[in-house]
C-alpha positions as CSV (number, residue, x, y, z in Angstrom):
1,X,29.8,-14.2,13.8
2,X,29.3,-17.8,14.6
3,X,30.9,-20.5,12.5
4,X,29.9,-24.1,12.8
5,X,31.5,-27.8,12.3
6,X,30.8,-27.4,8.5
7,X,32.2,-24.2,7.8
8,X,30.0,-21.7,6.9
9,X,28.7,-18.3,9.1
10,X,25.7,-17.5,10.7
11,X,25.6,-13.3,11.0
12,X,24.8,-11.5,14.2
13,X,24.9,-8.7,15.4
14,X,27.6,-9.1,18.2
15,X,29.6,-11.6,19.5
16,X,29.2,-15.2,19.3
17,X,26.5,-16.7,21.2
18,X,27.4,-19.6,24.1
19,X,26.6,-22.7,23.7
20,X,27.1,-24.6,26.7
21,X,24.4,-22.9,28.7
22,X,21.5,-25.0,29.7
23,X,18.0,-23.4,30.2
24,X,17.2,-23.6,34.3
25,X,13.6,-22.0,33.8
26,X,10.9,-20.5,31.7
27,X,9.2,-17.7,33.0
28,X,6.6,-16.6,30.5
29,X,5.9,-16.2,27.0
30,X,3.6,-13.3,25.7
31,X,2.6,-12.1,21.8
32,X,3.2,-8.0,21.2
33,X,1.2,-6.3,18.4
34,X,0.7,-2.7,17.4
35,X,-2.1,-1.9,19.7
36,X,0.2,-3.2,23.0
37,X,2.4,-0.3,22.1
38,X,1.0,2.1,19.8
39,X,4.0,4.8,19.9
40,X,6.6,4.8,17.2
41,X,9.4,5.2,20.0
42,X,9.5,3.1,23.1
43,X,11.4,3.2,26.5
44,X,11.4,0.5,28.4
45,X,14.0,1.6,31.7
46,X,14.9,-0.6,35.0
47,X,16.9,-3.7,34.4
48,X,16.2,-7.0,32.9
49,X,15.0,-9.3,35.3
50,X,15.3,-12.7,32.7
51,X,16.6,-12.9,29.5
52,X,14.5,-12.4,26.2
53,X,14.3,-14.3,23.4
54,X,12.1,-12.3,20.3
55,X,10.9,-13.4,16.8
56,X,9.7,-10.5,14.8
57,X,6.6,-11.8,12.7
58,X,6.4,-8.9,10.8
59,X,7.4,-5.1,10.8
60,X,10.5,-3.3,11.0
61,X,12.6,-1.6,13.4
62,X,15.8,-0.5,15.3
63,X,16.5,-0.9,18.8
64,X,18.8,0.9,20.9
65,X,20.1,-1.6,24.0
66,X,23.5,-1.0,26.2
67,X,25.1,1.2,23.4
68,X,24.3,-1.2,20.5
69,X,22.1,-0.5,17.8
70,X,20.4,-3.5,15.9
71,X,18.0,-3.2,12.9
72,X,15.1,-5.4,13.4
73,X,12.5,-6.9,10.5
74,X,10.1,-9.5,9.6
75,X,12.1,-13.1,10.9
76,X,14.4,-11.7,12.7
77,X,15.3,-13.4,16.3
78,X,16.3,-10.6,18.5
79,X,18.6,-11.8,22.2
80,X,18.3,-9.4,24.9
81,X,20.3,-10.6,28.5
82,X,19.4,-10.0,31.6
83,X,21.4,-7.8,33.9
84,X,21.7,-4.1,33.5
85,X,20.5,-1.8,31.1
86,X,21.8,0.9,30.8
87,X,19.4,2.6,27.8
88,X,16.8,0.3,26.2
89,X,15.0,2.1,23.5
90,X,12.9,1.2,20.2
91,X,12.2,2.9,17.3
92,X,9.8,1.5,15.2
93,X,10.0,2.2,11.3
94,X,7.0,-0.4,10.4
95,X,4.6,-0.9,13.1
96,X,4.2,-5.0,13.2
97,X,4.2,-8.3,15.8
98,X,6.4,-10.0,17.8
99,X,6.2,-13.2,20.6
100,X,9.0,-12.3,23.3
101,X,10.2,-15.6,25.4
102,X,11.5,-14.5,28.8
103,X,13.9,-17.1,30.7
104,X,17.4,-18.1,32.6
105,X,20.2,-20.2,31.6
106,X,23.1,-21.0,34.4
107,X,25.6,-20.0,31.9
108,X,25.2,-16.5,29.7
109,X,23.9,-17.2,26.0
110,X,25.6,-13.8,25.2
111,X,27.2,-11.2,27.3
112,X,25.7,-8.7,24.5
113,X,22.5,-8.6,22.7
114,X,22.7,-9.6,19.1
115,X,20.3,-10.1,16.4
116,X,20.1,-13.1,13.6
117,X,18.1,-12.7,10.2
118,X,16.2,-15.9,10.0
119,X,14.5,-15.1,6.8
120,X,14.8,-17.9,4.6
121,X,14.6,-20.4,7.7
122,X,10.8,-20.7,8.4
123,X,11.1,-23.7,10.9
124,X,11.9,-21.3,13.1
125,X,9.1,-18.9,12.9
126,X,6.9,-22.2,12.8
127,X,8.5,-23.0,16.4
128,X,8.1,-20.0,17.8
129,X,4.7,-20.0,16.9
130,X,4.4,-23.8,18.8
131,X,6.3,-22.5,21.7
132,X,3.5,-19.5,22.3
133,X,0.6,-21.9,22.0
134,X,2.0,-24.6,24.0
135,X,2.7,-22.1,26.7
136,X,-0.8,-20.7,26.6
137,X,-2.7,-23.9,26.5
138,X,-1.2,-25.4,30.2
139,X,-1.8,-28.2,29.2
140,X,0.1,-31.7,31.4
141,X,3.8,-31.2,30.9
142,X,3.3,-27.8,28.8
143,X,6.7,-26.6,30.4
144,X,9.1,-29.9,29.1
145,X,7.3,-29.4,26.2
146,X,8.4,-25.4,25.4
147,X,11.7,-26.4,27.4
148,X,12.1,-28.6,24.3
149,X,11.2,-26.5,21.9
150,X,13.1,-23.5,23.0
151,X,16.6,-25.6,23.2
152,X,15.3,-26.5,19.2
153,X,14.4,-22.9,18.3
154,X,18.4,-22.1,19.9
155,X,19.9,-25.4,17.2
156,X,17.9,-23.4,14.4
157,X,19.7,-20.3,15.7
158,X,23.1,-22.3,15.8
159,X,23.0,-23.8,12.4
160,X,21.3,-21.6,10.3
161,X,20.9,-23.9,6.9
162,X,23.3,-23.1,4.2
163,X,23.4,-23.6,0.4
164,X,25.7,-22.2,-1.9
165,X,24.2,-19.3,-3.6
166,X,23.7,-21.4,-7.1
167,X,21.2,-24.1,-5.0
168,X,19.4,-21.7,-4.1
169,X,18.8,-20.0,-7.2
170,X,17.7,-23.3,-8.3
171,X,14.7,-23.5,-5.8
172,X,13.6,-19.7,-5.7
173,X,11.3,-19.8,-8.5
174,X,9.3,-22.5,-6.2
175,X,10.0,-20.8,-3.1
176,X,8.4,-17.6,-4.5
177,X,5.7,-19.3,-6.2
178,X,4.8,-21.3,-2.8
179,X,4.3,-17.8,-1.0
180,X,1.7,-16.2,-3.6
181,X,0.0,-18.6,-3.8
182,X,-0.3,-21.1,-1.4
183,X,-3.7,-20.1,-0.4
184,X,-5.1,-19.7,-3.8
185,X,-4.7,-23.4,-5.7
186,X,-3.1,-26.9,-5.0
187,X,0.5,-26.6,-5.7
188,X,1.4,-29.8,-6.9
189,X,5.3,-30.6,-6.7
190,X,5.5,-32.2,-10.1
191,X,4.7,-28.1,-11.7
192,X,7.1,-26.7,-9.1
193,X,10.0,-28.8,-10.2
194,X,8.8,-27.7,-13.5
195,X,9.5,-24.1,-13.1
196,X,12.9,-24.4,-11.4
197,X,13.2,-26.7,-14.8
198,X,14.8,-29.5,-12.1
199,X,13.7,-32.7,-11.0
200,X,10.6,-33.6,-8.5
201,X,13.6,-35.3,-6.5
202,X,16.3,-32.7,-7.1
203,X,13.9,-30.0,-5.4
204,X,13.0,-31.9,-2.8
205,X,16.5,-32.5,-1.9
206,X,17.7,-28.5,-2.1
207,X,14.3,-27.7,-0.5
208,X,15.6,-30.2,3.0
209,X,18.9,-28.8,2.8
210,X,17.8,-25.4,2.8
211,X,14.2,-25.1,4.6
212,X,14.4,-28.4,6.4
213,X,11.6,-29.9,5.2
214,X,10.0,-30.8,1.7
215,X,8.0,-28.6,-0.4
216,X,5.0,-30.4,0.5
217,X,5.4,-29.3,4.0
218,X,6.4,-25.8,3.3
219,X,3.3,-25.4,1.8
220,X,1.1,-26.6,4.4
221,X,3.6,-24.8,6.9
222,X,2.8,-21.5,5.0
223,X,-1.0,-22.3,5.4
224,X,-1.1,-23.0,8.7
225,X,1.3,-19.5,9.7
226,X,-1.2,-17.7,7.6
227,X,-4.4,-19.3,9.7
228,X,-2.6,-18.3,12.8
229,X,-2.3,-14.9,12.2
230,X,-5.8,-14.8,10.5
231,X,-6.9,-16.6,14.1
232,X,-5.4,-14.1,16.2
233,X,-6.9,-11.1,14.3
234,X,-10.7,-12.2,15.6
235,X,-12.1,-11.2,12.4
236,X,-13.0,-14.3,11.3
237,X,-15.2,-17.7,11.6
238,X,-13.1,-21.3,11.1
239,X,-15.1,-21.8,8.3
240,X,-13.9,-18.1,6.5
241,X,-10.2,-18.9,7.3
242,X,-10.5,-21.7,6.2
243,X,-10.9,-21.0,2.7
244,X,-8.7,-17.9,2.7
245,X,-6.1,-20.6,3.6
246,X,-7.2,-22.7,0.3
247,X,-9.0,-26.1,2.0
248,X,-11.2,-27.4,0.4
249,X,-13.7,-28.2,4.2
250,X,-13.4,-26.7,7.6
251,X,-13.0,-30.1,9.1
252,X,-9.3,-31.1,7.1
253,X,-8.3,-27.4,8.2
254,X,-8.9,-28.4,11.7
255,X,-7.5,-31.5,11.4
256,X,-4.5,-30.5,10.1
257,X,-4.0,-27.3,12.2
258,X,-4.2,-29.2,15.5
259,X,-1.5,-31.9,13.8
260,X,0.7,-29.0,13.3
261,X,0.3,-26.5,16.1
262,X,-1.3,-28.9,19.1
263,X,-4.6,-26.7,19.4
264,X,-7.9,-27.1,17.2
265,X,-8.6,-23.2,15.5
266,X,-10.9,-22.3,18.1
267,X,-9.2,-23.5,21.1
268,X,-6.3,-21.6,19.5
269,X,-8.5,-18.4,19.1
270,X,-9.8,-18.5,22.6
271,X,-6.7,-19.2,24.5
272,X,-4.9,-16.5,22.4
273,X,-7.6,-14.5,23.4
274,X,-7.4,-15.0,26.6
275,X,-3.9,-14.5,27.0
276,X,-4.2,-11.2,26.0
């Protein structure tokens, strides 16, 4: 359990990570789905040459590593160091998709692996999601640029947001509403402060204490997470995911996906595709 300058606990499943390691290199990042590993249980023997860093986007699991067991789901951050391993085995319960960062610090993050539930902290998922495409684009200064964004994904990790319970009760009707429907109307913010029966201010306020950012941003944040996986799947043209993501032109969708995850949809697609 890690406990910060104001108090409160973030959960994991181990010890409490380091953090006065710096990162020394960045080997590779890669995207898992269920077609990379179709089998329920996996193996995976010989020792860990880098450490890994893994953000479940969906599914469900537990994973057997050094004599620890750790249960795995959607936004969960999973920490795996290098060194020996002596058993290393997964067991999936919900087959689903990951992106696994492999690197090296001087100093150990953790002597153990551990695990941290990030589920109501969706910054994180969003910069896990910019660390993979920045990677894969190689692009001029692509590696300072996931070097920074790894060392931000690890501050998430240090200081999980907090509210007291109450707070966040306030905002959950929003929060909830947000996720069914983001792709299907235009949320104002004036109707979500509405049904929390708060102020447009008030929410805003508990929505940056809690998510980081403003409800204004969640939403386009929950859009643009929804168009990446929609990219990724091949099914679709721009103009299709588009309006399954709920804009009103292909051209603002673009616009406003390349603003938020450095790539236009289609150089996303093909450089996803191509990283396969």
């Amino acid at each position: 359990m890690l406990t910060n300058a104001n108090n409160y606990s973030i959960i994991v499943a181990g010890d409490a990570m380091n953090t006065d390691f710096n990162i020394t290199k960045i080997y590779t990042a890669i995207f898992v789905n269920t077609y990379d590993h179709p089998n329920a249980r996996l193996n995976f023997p010989g020792n860990l040459k880098y450490n890994e860093l893994i953000y479940h986007i969906s599914g469900e699991a537990t994973v057997h590593f050094n004599g620890k067991t750790l249960e795995t789901k959607k936004n969960t951050i999973r920490f795996l160091p290098k060194g020996e391993n002596k058993g290393y085995v997964v067991e999936k319960k919900e087959f689903g998709e990951c992106i696994d960062i492999f690197f090296d610090t001087d100093l150990p993050v953790s002597d153990e692996a551990f695990t941290i539930d990030m589920a109501e902290n969706t910054p994180v998922g969003n910069l896990f999601n910019k660390f993979f495409t920045t990677w894969i684009s190689k692009n001029d200064g692509y590696r300072f640029e996931c070097l920074s964004i790894l060392y931000k994904i690890f501050a998430q990790m240090q200081s999980k947001n907090y509210i007291p319970q109450n707070q966040y009760d306030k905002i959950k009707p929003a929060i909830t509403y947000i996720e069914e429907n983001f792709h299907k109307e235009k949320i104002s913010i004036a109707s979500l402060a509405e049904k929390c029966k708060i102020s447009e201010t008030y929410l805003k306020k508990l929505f940056i204490k809690k998510l980081s950012m403003p409800p204004s941003k969640y939403i386009i944040q929950m859009k643009i997470n929804f168009a990446t996986e929609l990219l990724r799947s091949g099914l679709y043209s721009i103009t299709q995911i588009a309006d399954m993501c709920g804009y009103e032109t292909p051209y603002f969708f673009s616009r406003q996906f390349k603003e938020y995850v450095g790539l236009s949809p289609s150089d996303f697609a093909e450089k996803f595709k191509a990283s396969k």
